[in-house]
C-alpha positions in Angstrom: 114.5 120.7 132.2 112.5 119.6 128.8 115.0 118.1 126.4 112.5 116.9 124.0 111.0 118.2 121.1 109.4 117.0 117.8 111.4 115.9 115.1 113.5 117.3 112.1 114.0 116.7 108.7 117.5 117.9 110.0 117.2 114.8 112.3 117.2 112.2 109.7 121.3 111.1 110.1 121.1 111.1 113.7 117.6 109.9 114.6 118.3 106.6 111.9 121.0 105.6 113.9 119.1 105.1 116.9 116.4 103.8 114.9 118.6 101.4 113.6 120.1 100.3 117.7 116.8 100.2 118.4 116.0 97.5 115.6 118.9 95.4 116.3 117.6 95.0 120.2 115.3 93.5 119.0 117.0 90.9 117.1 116.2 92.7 113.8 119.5 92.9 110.7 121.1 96.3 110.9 120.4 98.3 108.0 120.7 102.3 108.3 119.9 103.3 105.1 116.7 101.2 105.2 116.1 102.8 108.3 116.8 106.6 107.0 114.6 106.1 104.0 111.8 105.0 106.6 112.1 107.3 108.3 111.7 109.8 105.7 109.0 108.7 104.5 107.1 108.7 108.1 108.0 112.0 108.4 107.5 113.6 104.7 104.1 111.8 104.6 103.4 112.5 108.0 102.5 109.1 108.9 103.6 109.4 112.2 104.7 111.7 115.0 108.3 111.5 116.4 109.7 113.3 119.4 113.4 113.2 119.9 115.6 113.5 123.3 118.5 115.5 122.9 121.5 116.1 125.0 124.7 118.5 124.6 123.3 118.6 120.6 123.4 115.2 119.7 119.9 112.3 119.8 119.5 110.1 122.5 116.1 109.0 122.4 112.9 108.7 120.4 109.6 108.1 120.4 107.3 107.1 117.5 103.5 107.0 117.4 100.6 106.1 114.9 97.5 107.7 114.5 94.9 105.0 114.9 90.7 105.5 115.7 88.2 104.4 117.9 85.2 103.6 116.1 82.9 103.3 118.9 84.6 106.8 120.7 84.4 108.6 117.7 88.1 109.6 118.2 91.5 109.5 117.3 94.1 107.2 119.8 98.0 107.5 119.3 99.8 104.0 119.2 103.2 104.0 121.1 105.0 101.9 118.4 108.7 102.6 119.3 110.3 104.6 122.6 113.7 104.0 122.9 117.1 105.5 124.5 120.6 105.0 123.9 121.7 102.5 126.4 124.4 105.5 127.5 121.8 107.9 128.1 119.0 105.8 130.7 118.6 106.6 134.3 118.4 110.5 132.9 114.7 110.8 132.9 114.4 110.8 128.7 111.6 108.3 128.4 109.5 109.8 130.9 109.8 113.2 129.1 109.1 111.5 125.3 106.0 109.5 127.6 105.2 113.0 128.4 105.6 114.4 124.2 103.4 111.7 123.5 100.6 112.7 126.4 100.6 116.3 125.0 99.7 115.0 121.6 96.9 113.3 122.6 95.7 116.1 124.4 96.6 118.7 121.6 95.0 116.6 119.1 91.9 115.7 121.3 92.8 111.9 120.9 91.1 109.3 123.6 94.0 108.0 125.0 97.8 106.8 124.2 98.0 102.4 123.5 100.8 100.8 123.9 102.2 97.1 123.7 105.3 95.8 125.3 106.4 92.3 125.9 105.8 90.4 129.4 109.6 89.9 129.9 110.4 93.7 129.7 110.8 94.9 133.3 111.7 98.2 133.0 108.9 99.2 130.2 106.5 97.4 132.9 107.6 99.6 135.6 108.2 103.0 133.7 104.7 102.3 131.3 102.6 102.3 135.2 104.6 105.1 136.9 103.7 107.2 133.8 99.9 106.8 134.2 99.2 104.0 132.0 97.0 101.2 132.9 97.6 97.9 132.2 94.4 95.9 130.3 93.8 92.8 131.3 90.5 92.3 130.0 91.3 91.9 126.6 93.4 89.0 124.5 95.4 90.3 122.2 95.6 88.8 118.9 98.1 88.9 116.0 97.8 87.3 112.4 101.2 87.5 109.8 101.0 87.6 106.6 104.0 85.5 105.3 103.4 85.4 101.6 
């Protein structure tokens, strides 16, 4: 049974909520109204594409991704930024069926693939990420510069 679908304006209460839970896990301030008004503008600018899982009515999961290209494929990828569920609502399935959301996209929009980064610590992301048809890439270094000014 599907229990996703693509965001709402409608959603914006609800899904910054669980934006925000989804901030502080990882060690980030909370700060819903900062989260709301980013929100907002991802999705009135349509910066990003968000699918939300839903049960009995209310948000329990999310998953946010970038459009981002391949020069040398000539073609559009999709970065998985942010896929979380409510620590209440895991063991149901939900981030296999917003994995799934974010498949479809790529398909419907004729991308090259789906990328996504998660840390080596995170167990469950490194056995849901492979079960859901992504490869990991060990051939490559991965390499991050901060601006700090």
């Amino acid at each position: 049974m599907k229990n996703t679908r693509k965001v709402t304006i409608q959603d914006l209460t609800q899904l910054a909520e669980l934006f925000d839970q989804y901030r502080v896990f990882y060690h980030k301030e909370s700060d819903i109204p900062a989260a709301e008004n980013f929100l907002k503008e991802r999705i009135e600018n349509k910066d990003s594409e968000i699918f939300v899982a839903e049960e009995n009515g209310n948000l329990v999961g999310f998953v946010q991704l970038f459009p981002i290209f391949s020069s040398t494929r000539m073609k559009r990828y999709w970065l998985l930024n942010d896929l979380y569920v409510n620590e209440n609502h895991r063991g149901k399935g939900y981030s296999k069926e917003l994995i799934e959301e974010a498949k479809q996209l790529a398909k419907s929009t004729d991308a090259c693939g789906v990328l996504l980064e998660t840390g080596k610590s995170n167990d469950i992301g490194n056995q849901l990420y492979p079960a859901c048809g992504f490869e990991l890439c060990d051939s490559v270094n991965f390499y991050e510069w901060t601006n700090n000014s």
